[in-house]
N, C-alpha and C positions, 0 to 999 in steps of 0.2 A: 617647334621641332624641326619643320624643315632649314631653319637658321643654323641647326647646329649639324646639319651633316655636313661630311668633305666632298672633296672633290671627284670622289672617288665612285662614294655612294649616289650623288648627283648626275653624276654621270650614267649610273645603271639604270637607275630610276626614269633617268629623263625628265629631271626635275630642276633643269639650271633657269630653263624660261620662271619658272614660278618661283626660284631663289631671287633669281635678278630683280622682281617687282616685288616682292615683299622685305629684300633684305636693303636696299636701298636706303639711304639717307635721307632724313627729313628733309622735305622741303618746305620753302617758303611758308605755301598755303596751309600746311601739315603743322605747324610753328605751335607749341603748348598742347597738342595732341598724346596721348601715351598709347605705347606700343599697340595695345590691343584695338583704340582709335583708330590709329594709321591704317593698321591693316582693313578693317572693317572699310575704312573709307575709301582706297585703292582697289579691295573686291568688287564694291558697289560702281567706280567709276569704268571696272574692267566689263559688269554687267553690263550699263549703260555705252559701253561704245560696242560693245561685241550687240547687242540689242539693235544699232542703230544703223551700225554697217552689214549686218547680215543679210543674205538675199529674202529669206522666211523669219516671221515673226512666229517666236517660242509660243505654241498652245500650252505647255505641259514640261512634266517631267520628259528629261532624254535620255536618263537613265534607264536603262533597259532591265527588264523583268525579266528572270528565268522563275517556271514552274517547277516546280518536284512533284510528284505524286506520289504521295505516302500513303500504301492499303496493304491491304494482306495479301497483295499479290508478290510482293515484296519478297525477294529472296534470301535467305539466312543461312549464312557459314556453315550451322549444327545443323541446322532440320535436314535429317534426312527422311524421315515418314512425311511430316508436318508440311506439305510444297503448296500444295492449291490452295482457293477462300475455302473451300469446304473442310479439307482435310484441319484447317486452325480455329475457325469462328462456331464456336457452340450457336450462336444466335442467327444464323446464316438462313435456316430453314423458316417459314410461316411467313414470309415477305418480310423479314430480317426481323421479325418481331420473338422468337422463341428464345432470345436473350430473357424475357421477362416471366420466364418459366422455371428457371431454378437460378440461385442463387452463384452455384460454380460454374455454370456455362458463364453468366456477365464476369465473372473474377478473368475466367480463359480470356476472355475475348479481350478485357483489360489487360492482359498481362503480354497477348500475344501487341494491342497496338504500342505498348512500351519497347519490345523487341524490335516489331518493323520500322519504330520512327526510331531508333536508336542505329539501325542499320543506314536508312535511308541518310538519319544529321552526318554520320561518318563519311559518309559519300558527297553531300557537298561540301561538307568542309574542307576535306582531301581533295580540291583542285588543284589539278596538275597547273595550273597556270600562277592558282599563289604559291603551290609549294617552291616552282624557281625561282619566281620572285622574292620570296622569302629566303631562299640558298640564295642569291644574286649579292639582297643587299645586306642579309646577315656574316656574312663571312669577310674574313682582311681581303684587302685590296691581293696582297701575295702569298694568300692560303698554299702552300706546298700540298695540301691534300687531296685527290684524284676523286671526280665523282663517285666510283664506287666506294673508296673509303668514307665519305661525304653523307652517302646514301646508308652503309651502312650506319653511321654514327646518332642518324635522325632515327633508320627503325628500332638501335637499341634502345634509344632514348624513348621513344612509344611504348614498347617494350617492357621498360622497367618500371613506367608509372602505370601501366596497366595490368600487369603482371606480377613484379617482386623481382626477387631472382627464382623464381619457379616456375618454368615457362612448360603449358603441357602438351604431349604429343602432338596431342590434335592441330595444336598450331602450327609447331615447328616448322612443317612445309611451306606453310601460309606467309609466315616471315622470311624465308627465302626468298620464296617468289617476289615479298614487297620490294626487300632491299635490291632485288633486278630490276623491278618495275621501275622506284625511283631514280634507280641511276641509268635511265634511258630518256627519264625525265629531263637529269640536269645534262644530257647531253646533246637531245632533241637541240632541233634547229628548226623545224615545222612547227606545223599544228600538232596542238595536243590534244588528245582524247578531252572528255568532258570531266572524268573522275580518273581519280587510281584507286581502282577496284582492288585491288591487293591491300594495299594499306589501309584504304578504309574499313576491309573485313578485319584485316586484324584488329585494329583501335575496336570494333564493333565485339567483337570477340571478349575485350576487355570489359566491356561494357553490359555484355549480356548476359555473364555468369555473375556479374553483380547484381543487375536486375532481379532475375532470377531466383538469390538465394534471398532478396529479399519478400518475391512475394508468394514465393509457397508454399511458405507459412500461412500467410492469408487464403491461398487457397483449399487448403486444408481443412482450415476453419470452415470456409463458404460449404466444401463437399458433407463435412460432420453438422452443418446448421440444417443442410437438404438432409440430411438422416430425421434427423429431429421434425421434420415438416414431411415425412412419409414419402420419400424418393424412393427410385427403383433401386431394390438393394442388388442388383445385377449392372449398373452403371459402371462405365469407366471410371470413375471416380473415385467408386469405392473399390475397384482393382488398385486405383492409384496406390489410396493407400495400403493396402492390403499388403503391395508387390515392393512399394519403397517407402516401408513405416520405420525403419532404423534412420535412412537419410533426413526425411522429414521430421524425424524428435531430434536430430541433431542442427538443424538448419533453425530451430529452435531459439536457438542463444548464437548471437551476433556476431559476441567476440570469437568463437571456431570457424567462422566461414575461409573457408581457404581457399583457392583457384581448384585445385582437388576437384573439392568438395559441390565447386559453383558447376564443373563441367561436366560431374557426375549427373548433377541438377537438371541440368541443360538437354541431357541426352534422355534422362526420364521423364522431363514435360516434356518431349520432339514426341517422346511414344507414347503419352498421356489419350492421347485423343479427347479431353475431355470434351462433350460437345457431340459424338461422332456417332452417341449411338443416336438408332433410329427412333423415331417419333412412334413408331407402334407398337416398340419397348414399352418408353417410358410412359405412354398413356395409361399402362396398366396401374399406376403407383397412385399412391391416395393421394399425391401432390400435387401430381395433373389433373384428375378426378376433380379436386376441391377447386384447382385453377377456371377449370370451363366453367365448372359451376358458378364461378365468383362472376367471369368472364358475363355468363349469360345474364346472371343476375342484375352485374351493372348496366348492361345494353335492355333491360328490362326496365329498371328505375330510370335511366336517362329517358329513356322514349317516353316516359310517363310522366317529364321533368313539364315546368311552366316553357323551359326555354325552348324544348323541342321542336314546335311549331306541329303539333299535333293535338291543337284542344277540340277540333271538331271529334275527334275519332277519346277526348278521353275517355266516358266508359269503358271503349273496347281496352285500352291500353291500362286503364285500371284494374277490369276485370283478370286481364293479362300478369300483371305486375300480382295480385293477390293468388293466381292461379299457382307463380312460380314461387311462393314461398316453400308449401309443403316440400317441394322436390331439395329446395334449396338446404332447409332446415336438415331435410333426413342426409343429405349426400355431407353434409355438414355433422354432420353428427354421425357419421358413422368413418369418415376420413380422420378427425380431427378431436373431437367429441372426448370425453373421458367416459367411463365405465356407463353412466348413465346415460348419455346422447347416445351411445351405441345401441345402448339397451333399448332404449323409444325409438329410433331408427328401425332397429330390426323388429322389434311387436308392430310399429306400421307397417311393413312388408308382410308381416305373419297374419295381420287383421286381413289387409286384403285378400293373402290366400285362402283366409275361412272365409272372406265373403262371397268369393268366387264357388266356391263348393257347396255352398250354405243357398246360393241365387241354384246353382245349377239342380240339387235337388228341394228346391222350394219349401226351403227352412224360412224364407223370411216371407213378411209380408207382401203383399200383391204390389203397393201403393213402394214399399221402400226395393222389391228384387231387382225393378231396371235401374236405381242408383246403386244399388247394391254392388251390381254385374259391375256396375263402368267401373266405380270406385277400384271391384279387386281385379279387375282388371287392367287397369292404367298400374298396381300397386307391381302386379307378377310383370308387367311389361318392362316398368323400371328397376325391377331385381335384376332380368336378362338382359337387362343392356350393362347395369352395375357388375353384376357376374362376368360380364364379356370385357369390360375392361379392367375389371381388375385380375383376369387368369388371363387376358390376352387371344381366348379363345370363345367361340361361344358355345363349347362342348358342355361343358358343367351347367349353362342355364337351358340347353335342350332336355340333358338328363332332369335334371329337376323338376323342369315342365310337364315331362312327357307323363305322369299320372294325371294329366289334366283328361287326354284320350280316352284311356279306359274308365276313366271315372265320367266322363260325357255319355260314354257309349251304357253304362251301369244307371247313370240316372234317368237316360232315355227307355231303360230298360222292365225300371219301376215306374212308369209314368201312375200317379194315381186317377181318379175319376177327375177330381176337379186340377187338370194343369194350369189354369193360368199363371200361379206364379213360375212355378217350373218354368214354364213355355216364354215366360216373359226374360227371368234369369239368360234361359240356353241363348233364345235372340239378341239378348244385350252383348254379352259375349260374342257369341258368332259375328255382330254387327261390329264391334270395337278392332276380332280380329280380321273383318273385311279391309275398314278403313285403314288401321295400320298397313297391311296390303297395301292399299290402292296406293297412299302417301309413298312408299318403298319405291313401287313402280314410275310416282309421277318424279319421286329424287332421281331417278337410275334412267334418266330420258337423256339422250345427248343432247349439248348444245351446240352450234343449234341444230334445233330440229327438220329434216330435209323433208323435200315432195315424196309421196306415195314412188313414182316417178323415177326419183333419184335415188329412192332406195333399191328398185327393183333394177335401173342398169346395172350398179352395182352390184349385185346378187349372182355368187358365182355356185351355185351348188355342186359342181363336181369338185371346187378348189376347198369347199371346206370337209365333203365328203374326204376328199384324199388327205388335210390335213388333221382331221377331228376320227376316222375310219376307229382307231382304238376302239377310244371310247362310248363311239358309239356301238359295237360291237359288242364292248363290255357291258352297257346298259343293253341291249338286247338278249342276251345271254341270261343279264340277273332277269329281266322282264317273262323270262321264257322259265327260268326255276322257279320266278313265283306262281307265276300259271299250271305250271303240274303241279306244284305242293297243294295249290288250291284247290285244281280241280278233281285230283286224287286223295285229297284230307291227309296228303304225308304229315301236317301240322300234327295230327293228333296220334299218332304213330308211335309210344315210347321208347320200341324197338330202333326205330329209324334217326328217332332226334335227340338222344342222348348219344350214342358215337358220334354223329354229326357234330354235336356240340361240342364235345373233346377235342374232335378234329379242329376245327375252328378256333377255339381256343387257344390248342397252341401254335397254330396258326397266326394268329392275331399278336399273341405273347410274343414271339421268333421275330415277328416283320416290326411288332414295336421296338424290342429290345434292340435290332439292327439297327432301323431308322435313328433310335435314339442315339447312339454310338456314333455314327456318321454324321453328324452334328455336333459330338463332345470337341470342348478348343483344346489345346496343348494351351500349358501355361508354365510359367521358367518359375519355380518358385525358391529361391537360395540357390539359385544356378543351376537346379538341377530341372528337366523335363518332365514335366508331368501332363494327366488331364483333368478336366475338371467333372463337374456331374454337369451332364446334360440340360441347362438351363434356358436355351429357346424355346420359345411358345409351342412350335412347331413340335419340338420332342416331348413337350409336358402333351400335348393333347394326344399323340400318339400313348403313350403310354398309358395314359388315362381311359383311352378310348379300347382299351384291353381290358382295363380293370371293370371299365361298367360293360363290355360289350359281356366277357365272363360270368359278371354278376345277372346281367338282365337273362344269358341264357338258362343259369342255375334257377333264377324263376320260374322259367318258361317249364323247365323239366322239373320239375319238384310238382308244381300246377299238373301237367299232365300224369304224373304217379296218384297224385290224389282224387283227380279226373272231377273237380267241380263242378257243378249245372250250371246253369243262365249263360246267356249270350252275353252279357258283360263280361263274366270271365274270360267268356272265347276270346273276346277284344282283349283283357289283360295277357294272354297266351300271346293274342298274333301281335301286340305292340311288344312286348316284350322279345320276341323272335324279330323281327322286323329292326329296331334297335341294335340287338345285340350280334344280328349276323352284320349289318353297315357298321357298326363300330369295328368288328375285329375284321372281314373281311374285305375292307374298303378305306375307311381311318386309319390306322393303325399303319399302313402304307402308305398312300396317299399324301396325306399333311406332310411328311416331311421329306417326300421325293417334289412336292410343290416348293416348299420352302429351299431346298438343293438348287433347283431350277432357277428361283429367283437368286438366288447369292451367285451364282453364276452367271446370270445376265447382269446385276448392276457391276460387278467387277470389268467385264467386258465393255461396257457403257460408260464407268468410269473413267476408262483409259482412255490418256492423255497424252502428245509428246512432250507434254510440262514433266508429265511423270515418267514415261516411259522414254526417254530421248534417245536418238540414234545412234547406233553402236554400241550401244548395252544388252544385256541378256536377260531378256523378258521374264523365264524363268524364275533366275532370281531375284532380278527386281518385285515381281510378283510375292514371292514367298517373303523377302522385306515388310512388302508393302502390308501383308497378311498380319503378320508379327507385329505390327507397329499399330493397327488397327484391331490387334486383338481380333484376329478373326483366323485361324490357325485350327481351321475346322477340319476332324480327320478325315472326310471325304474329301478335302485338297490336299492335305498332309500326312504325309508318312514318314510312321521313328520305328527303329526294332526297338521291341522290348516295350515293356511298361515306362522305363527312364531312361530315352536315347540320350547318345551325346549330341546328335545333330538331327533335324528334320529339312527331310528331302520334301517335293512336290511329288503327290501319287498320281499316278495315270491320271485321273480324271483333272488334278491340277496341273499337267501338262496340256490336258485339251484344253484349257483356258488358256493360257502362256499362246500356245498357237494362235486360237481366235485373238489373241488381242495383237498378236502379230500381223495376221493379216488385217485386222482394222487399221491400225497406223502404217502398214507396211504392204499397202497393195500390190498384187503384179504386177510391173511393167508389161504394157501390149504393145 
């Protein structure tokens, strides 16, 4: 090749020395050689004298290595939600392992590392140093053409194989800027930058709404594969679809992809979030549920494995591994299971509850009521933790539990002549729910754990006095109305605790139905503003915690109308009162001015000036960022009307806007 350039091209290049020795006439020694010989033979004799006269002998390649570093930190043209590792990689969270938790977080995280290496190929390719070299020695020695015409003629050309003749908004500017970038390029006389960021976004541009339309379609798939395997049916995912089911059934069939249609694409994965909800979401779904469980089960079998290096200890580890089926079998059968697994799943849980009841009043034998106790015991322990993560709260297995109280206090109440079993039941129990205790307390131990010593310098009791003062006011206050109900028998009062109960009730109803509201998202559904039902945990237990708080008072008062004898009842009265006034007078509030609180501090925490950069309007960037995250909660948001055309940030979403202002934007002193 280099034989056949002029004089011209050799000259730009600076390729006359290595014309002159390859294009040269055979000699002598060269005599019956063919061309490709010659040359090979004159390289070699050029190594061997450059080898021999140089001051240092060659260790290595001299060829010089440039890195790129291609990650999700990586910036893209479209994403405007989508900026940080968090805000892209579903699999980011569990020390980068909760990829292997659903199906469409590994698709997202796929689809986003095709976008960021497809950004990042654009950028080295686009060196400023080959593209003039390539303008130097592609063009006639006496091109009439002006760099800028030059410049433009290369972005059209980019342009139209990446584009069509359909070039869309969003670009427009972007190929502006290239074709000024480039013709400063061919006019530089310096050093040049490392990339042309302009032209590489656009080619990237090209590239990304093709990518795009083709894989989410695949993602779609992966989101409706996790329906089918018990995902959270509150996921991003399933908004995706939900919010862009018209694009997605047309993204369908190949032949329609149009730039359109790729950019449309492109701007509804940037707001997809898939990936983004939280982990104490999705734990609630029978998919995570059956996951730990698999999770525990195999870290069960492997320690019990020959290869483990634990055969001293195998019966324990046997014991252990036959211990973890039952649990395995039922959480298995009640996630996954058909009509039958469910079925035995739940009569195990149901057995245990009679055996607990059946040990506590001394229905079974002497010799089987302390296996009795454990057995339904360990059975109701694993209902309240299954109950707690599949409602996300652990409201519904306290209510369930709680006839465990008056029915303790009821069987202590008939004790007959002969208690042993009785006595043995109550102990089994009592003693199971010690140890669970104690276990609770030895997990909730910081690590590590400090001197007597260094706990007490530490120890500021006016600093938490002044910061805890509420609450703890409020708990004195309740502590002092239960002490007069008690010590004036207001409990048995019908007069007194039927208004009371009214009162409370809608008490309880008013702060749910609020709390619940100030949690509802806005959601754009066909363009138009709406909200949705109140779907965080936080407002289901509020809510919930109305209905039974309502219901346990209606008992308590219907009991005292009919004025039953035994002190077991009294106990169903005061558990029932005690219940039902914490649910509506404490619950019902509480839960979701906690949950307020936290959505407020991790936005704050969040911020970033990757996200937040200077000279922009925190505000709105804020209420983007909301939108784009699906989190468009109306205690930050406000629209007039049921269907606004637009959503402003409400007061309390300007105090956020502020704090994160002053985080990234301290006072000067």
């Amino acid at each position: 090749m280099i034989t056949s350039l002029d004089e011209h091209r050799l000259r730009l290049g600076g390729l006359g020395c290595w014309h002159a020795l390859l294009d040269q006439q055979p000699t002598e020694q060269e005599a019956g050689l063919s061309d490709a010989q010659r040359c090979l033979s004159r390289l070699l004799a050029l190594e061997i004298a450059g080898t021999c006269l140089s001051d240092d002998a060659s260790t290595g390649l001299d060829t010089p290595v440039e890195l790129v570093q291609v990650s999700l930190q990586t910036r893209n043209a479209f994403a405007q939600q989508s900026i940080t590792a968090d805000d892209k990689a579903g699999g980011a969270s569990l020390s980068r392992f909760s990829g292997f938790l659903k199906r469409s977080w590994r698709v997202n995280d796929w689809i986003w590392g095709r976008l960021d290496g497809a950004t990042m190929l654009c950028r080295v390719l686009f060196d400023p140093r080959r593209l003039r070299r390539m303008d130097l020695l592609g063009r006639p020695e006496n091109d009439p053409r002006t760099p800028e015409q030059r410049a433009e003629a290369v972005v059209d050309s980019v342009i139209e194989h990446m584009f069509g003749p359909e070039l869309p908004i969003q670009v427009a500017n972007c190929a502006v800027e290239a074709k000024k970038e480039l013709q400063g390029i061919y006019e530089a006389e310096h050093e040049l930058s490392p990339s042309s960021m302009k032209l590489a976004e656009l080619a990237a541009w090209g590239l990304h709404w093709r990518i795009i339309c083709e894989e989410l379609p695949r993602l779609r798939a992966a989101i409706i594969a996790d329906r089918g395997d018990g995902a959270d049916k509150r996921s991003r995912g399933e908004l995706f679809l939900e919010e862009h089911a018209d694009l997605l059934r047309r993204l369908e069939f190949p032949q329609e992809h149009t730039v359109t249609m790729g950019m449309a694409a492109l701007n509804a994965f940037d707001r997809a979030g898939i990936g983004r909800e939280p982990l104490t979401q999705e734990a609630a779904s029978d998919q995570m549920i059956r996951t730990a469980a698999t999770a525990a089960a195999v870290a069960v079998t492997v320690a019990d494995s020959e290869r483990a290096g634990f055969a001293a200890v195998r019966p324990v580890t046997r014991a252990v591994r036959g211990a973890a089926l039952l649990p395995y079998w039922t959480i298995t059968g009640l996630t996954r299971g058909g009509n039958l697994a469910q079925f035995l799943g739940l009569l195990g849980l149901a057995v245990g509850g009679a055996l607990v009841v059946m040990a506590l009043f001394g229905m079974l034998p002497t010799w089987a009521a302390g296996p009795g106790a454990a057995i339904g015991a360990a059975c109701l322990l694993a209902a309240f933790g299954y109950a707690a993560l599949r409602s996300g709260t652990m409201l519904h297995g306290l209510v369930l539990l709680s006839p465990v109280i008056p029915l303790t206090a009821i069987a202590v109440d008939r004790l007959p002549d002969d208690r042993s079993q009785i006595t043995t039941g109550t102990v089994t129990v009592a003693g199971v729910a010690l140890v669970v205790t104690a276990l609770l307390v030895l997990g909730s131990l910081p690590a590590p754990i400090r001197t007597p010593l260094a706990v007490l310098a530490d120890f500021r009791p006016l600093q938490i006095i002044k910061r805890r003062w509420k609450q703890a006011a409020t708990v004195l206050v309740a502590l002092g109305l239960v002490w007069a109900i008690w010590q004036f028998e207001l409990h048995t009062k019908p007069w007194l605790v039927i208004p009371t109960s009214v009162l409370c009730g809608v008490f309880g109803i008013y702060m749910a139905l609020s709390g619940g509201k100030s949690l509802q998202r806005w959601r754009r559904v066909e363009g138009e503003w709406g909200t949705e039902r109140a779907e965080p945990p936080a407002a289901a237990t509020a809510g919930w915690a109305a209905v039974y708080g309502v219901g346990y008072l209606a008992v308590a008062d219907v009991l005292l109308l009919i004025r039953p004898s035994g002190w077991g009842w009294q106990a169903v009265i005061g558990t029932a009162l005690a219940f039902g006034l914490t649910l509506l007078l404490i619950t019902s509030w509480y839960v979701p001015r906690v949950e307020r609180r936290r959505i407020r501090r991790q936005l704050v925490s969040e911020a970033i000036p990757a996200v937040y950069p200077d000279g922009c309007d925190v505000a709105e960037m804020l209420r983007e960022r909301l939108e784009g995250h699906a989190s468009l909660y109306r205690f930050l948001i406000a629209g007039k009307g049921e269907h606004p055309s637009e959503l402003t940030l409400s007061q309390t979403g300007l105090v956020v806007a502020q704090r994160i202002e002053q985080k990234l934007r301290p006072p000067v002193r």
